[in-house]
C-alpha positions in Angstrom: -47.2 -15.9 28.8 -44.2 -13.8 28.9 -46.5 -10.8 31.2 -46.2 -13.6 33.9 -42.8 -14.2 33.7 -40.1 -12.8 36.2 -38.4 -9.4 34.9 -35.0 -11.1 34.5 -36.3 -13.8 31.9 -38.5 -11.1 29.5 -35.4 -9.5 29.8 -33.2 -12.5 28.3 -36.0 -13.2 26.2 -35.7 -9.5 24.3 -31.5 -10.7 24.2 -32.5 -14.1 22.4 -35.3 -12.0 20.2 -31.9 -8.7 19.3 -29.4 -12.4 18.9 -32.1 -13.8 16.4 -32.0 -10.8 14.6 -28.3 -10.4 14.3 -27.9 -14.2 13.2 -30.3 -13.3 10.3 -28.0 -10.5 9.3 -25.0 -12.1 9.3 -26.4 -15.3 7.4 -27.4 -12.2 4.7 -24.3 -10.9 4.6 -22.5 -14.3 4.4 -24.5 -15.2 1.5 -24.1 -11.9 0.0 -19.9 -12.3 0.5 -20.4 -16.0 -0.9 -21.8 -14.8 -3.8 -19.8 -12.2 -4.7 -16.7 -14.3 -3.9 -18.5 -17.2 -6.9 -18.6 -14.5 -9.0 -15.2 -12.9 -8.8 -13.5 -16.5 -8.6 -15.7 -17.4 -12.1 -14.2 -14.0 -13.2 -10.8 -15.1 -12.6 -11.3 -18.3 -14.5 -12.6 -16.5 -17.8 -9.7 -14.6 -17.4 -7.3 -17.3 -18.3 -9.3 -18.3 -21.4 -8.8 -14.6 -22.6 -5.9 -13.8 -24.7 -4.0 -11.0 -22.8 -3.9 -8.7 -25.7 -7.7 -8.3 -25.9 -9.1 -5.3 -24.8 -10.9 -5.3 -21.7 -13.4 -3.0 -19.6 -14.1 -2.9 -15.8 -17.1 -0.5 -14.4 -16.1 2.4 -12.4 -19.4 3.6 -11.3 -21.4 4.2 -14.3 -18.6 4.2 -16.7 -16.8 1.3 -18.1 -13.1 2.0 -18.6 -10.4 1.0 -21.0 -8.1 -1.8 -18.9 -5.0 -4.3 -19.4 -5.2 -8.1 -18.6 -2.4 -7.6 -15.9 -4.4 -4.9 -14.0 -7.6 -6.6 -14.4 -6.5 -9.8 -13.3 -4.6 -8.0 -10.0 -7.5 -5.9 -9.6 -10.0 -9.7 -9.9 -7.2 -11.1 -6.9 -7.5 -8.4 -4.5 -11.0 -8.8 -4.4 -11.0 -12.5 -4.1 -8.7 -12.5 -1.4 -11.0 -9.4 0.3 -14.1 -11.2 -0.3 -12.1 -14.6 1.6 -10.8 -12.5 4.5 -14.6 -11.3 4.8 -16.5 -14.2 4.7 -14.0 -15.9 7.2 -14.8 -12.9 9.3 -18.4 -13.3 9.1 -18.4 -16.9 9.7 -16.3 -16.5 12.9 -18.9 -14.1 14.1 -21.9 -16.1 13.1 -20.2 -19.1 15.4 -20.1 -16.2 17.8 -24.1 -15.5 17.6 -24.8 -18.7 17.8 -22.3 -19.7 21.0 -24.1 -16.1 22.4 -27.5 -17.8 21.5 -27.1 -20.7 23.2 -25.5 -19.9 26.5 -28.8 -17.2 26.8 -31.2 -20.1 26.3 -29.5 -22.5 28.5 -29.4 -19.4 30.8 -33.4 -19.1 30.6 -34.1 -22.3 31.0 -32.3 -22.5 34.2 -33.9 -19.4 35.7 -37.2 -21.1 34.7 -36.9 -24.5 36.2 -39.5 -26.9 35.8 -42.0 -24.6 34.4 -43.0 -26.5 31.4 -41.8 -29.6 32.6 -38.7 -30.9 29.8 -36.5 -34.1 29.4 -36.2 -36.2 32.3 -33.3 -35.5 34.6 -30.5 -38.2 35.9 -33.1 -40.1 38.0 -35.5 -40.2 34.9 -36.5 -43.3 32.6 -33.4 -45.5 31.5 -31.6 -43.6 34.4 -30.6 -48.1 35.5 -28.4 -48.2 38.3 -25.8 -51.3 38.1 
């Protein structure tokens, strides 16, 4: 079907297609940041059920390395609060895929009229006049 559509609606086809695409990344990404986030926050929350005397370890690269409470708890914030900051970001520009998404379709289906027919305009069934 699409080799017998007008060169202006392949091409806003393709846009929907590269917008699909981007919406799956982000929703990847999201649940990638929302995961990380669970886990940091559950490391947090351990954290107060540790005495701060204990010795603790975090992983830099391959190596775990000696640490202090204070520092590991700082260093469990920062990333909380980076991880929020991200996934705010993400979700802002998932709302802006999907805005983006929508305009193009309403966009196509404009340019292609009553091709395949559709819901029935103001004049249509339960269209009573009083």
């Amino acid at each position: 079907m699409q080799g017998n559509l007008p060169p202006e609606a392949q091409e806003k086809i393709e846009q929907l297609q590269d917008l699909q695409e981007t919406a799956q990344e982000v929703a990847v990404q999201k649940q990638e940041a929302e995961s990380n986030l669970t886990e940091a926050k559950n490391a947090l929350d351990e954290l107060e059920n540790i005495d701060e005397g204990t010795t603790m370890y975090r992983n830099v690269g391959e190596l775990l390395v000696e640490t202090d409470y204070e520092q590991a708890e700082e260093d469990l914030d920062e990333k909380v609060d980076s991880l929020e900051i991200r996934l705010e970001t993400l979700e802002k520009q998932e709302e802006r895929v999907q805005d983006q998404f929508e305009s193009l379709q309403e966009e196509l289906e404009d340019m292609l009229g009553g091709m395949g027919g559709g819901p029935a305009g103001p004049g249509g069934p339960g269209a009573g006049g009083a």
